[in-house]
MIZAKOL-469809 format. One record per residue (C-alpha): residue number from 1; residue in one letter; x negated, y, z. Coordinates in steps of 0.001 Angstrom, whole numbers, always signed. Each point is the difference from the previous one (the first is absolute). Last residue first. Layout:
<lumkes>
+-----+------+---------+---------+---------+
!  nr ! rest !      px !      py !      pz !
+-----+------+---------+---------+---------+
! NUM !    A !       X !       Y !       Z !
...
+-----+------+---------+---------+---------+
</lumkes>
This chain:
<lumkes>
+-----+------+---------+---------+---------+
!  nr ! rest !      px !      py !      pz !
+-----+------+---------+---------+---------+
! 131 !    X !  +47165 !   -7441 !  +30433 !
! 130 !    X !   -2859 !    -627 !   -2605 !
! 129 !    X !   -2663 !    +574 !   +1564 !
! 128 !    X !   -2438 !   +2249 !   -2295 !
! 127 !    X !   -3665 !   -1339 !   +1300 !
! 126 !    X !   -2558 !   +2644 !   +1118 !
! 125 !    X !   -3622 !   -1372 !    -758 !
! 124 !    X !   -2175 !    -797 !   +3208 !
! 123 !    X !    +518 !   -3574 !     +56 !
! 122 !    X !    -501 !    -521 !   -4082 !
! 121 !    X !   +2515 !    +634 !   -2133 !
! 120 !    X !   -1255 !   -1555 !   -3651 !
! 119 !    X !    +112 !   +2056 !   -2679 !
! 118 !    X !   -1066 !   -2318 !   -3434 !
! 117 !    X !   -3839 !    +986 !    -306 !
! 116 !    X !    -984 !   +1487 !   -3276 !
! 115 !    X !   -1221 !   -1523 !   -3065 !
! 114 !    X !   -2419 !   +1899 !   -2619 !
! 113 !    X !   -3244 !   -2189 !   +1490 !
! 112 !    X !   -2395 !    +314 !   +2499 !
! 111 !    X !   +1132 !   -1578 !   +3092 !
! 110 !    X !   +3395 !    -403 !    -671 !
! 109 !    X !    +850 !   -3959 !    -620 !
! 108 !    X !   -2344 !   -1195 !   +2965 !
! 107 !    X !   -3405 !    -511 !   +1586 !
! 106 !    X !   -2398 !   -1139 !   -2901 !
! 105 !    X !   +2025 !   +1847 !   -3459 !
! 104 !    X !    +554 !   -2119 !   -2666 !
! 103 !    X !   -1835 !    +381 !   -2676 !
! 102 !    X !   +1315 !   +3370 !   -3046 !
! 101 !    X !   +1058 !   -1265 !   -2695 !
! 100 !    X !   -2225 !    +268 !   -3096 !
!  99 !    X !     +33 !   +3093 !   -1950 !
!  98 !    X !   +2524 !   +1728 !   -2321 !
!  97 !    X !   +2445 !    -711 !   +3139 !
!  96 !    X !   +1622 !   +3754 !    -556 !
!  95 !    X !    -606 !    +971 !   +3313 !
!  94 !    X !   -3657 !   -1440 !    +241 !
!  93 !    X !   -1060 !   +1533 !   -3139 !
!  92 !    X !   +1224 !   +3559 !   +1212 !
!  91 !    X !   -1893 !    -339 !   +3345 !
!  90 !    X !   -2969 !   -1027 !   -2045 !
!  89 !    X !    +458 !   +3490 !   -1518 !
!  88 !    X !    +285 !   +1675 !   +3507 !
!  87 !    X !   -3243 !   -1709 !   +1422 !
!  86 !    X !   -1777 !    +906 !   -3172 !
!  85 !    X !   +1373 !   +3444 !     +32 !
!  84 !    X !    -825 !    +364 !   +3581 !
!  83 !    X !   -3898 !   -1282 !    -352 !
!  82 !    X !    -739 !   +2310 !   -2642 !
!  81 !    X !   +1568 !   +3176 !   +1595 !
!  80 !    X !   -2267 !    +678 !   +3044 !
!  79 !    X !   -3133 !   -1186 !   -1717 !
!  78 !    X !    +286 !   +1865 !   -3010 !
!  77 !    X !   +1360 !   +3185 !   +1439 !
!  76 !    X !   -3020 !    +610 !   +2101 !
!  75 !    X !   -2483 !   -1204 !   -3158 !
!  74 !    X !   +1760 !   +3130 !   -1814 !
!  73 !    X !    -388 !   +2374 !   +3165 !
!  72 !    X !   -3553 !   -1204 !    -171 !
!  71 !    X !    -247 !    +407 !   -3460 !
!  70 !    X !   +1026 !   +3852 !    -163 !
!  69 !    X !   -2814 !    +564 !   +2965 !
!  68 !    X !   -2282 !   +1839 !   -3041 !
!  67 !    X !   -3630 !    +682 !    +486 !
!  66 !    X !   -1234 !   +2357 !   -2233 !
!  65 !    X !   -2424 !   -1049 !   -2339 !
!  64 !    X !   -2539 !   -3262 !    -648 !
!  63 !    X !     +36 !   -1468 !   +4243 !
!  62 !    X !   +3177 !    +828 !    +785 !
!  61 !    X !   +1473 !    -277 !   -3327 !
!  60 !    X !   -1338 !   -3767 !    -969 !
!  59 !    X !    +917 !   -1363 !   +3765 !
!  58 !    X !   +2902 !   +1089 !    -244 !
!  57 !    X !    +426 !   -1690 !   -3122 !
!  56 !    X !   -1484 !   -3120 !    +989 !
!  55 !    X !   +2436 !    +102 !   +2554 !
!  54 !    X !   +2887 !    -138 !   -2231 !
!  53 !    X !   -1294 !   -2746 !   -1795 !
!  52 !    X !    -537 !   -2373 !   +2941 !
!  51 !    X !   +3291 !   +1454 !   +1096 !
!  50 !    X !   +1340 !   -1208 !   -3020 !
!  49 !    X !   -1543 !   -3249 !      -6 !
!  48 !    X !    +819 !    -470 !   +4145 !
!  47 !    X !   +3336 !    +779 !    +832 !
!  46 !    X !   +2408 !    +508 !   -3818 !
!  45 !    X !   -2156 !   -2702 !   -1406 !
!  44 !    X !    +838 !   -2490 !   +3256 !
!  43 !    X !   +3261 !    +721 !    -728 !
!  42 !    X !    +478 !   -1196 !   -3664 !
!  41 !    X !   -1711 !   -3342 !    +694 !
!  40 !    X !   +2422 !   -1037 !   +2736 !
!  39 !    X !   +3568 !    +968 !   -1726 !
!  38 !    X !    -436 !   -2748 !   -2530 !
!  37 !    X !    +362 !   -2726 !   +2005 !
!  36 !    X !   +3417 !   +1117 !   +1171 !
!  35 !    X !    +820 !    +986 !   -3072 !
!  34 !    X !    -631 !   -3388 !   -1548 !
!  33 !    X !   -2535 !   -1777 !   -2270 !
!  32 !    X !   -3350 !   +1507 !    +976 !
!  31 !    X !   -2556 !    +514 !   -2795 !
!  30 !    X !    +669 !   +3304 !   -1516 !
!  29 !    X !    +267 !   +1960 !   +3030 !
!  28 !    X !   -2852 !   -1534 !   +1400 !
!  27 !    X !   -2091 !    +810 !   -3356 !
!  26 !    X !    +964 !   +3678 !    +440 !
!  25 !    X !    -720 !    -364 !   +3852 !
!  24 !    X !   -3503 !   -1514 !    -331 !
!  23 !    X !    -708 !   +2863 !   -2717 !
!  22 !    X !    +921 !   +2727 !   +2150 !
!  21 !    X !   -1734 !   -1728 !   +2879 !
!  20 !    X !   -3271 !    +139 !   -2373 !
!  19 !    X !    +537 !   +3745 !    -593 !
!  18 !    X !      -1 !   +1107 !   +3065 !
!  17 !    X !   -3481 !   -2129 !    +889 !
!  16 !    X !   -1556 !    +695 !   -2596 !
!  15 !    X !   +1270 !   +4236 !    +116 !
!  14 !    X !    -973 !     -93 !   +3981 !
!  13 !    X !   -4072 !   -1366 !    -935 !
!  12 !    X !     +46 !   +2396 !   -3088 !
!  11 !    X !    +728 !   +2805 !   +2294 !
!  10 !    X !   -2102 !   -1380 !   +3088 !
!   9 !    X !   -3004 !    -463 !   -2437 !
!   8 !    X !   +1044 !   +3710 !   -1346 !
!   7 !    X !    -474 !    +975 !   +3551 !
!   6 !    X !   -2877 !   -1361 !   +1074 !
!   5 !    X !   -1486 !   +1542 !   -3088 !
!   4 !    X !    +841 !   +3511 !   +1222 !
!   3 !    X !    -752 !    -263 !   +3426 !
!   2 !    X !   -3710 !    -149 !   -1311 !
!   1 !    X !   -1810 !   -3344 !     -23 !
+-----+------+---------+---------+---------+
</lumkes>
């Protein structure tokens, strides 16, 4: 086997397996009832399909023509930004309540939620007296 076959097996091998994520994630998207649901299949075809795809790519012009680090940069992006804009759209779904509430946190009424401490002094905090 020259280099050459190996690498359209790896080609075809990275387009299956791209593409089948991309059709797990369509059918996700369609299937799920809420946003919340909903955001989970979309995400994992931003990471691995199109990075599956992306890398079949690179591994197409490296090995066929000139190599090209375009999809790298591409891939880069990908994974940095997916995971933030499904964190940040949850986010949204949370404010709004378009989701189910939120359980009730172990330890106490902050940890993890929108709600913030009420101030209490403690020993070391300066007090106003009231003289």
């Amino acid at each position: 086997m020259t280099l050459d076959v190996i690498a359209i097996y790896a080609v075809a091998l990275c387009l299956i397996i791209g593409s089948f994520f991309a059709l797990v994630g369509v059918i996700g998207l369609l299937k799920f009832n809420d946003s919340m649901t909903r955001l989970h299949a979309p995400t994992k075809v931003g990471t691995v399909g199109i990075g599956a795809l992306l890398l079949a790519s690179m591994i197409h012009s490296f090995t066929f023509g000139e190599g090209s680090f375009h999809e790298l940069l591409i891939m880069a992006f990908l994974f940095v930004t997916a995971p933030i804009s499904a964190h940040f759209i949850a986010k949204v779904n949370i404010h709004k309540g378009a989701c189910d509430p939120l359980p009730k946190p172990p330890q106490d009424d902050t940890w993890s939620t929108l709600k913030s401490p009420e101030h209490q002094p403690g020993p070391d905090s300066p007090t106003k007296s009231s003289t």
